[in-house]
VOGULUM-388476 format. One line per field, with one value per residue (C-alpha): z, x, y. Coordinates in steps of 0.1 Angstrom, whole numbers, plus 5000, padded with zeros to 4 digits. Layout:
N
c3 = Z|...
c1 = X|...
c2 = Y|...
! end
This chain:
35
c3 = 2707|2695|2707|2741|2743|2732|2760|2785|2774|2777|2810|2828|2860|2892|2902|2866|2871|2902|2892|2862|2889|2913|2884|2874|2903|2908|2876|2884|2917|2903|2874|2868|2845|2841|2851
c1 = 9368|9344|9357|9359|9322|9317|9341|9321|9287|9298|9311|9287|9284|9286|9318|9330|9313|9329|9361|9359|9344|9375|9399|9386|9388|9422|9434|9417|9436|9475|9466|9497|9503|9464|9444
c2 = 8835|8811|8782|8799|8799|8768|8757|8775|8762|8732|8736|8758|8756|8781|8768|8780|8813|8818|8811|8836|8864|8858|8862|8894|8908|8898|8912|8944|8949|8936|8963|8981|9007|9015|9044
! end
């Protein structure tokens, strides 16, 4: 987990932010099995 945020700080930008936003909300709408 650590080196993920290292990764990230390291990378910031709002291009990267973006990117992580769009993913989430992908993965909460192909959900399967949840409630």
């Amino acid at each position: 987990m650590v080196e993920l945020d290292l990764e990230y700080i390291q990378d910031a930008s709002v291009m990267n932010d973006l990117n992580i936003i769009l993913k989430t909300v992908a993965i909460i709408f192909k959900s399967n099995g949840s409630y």
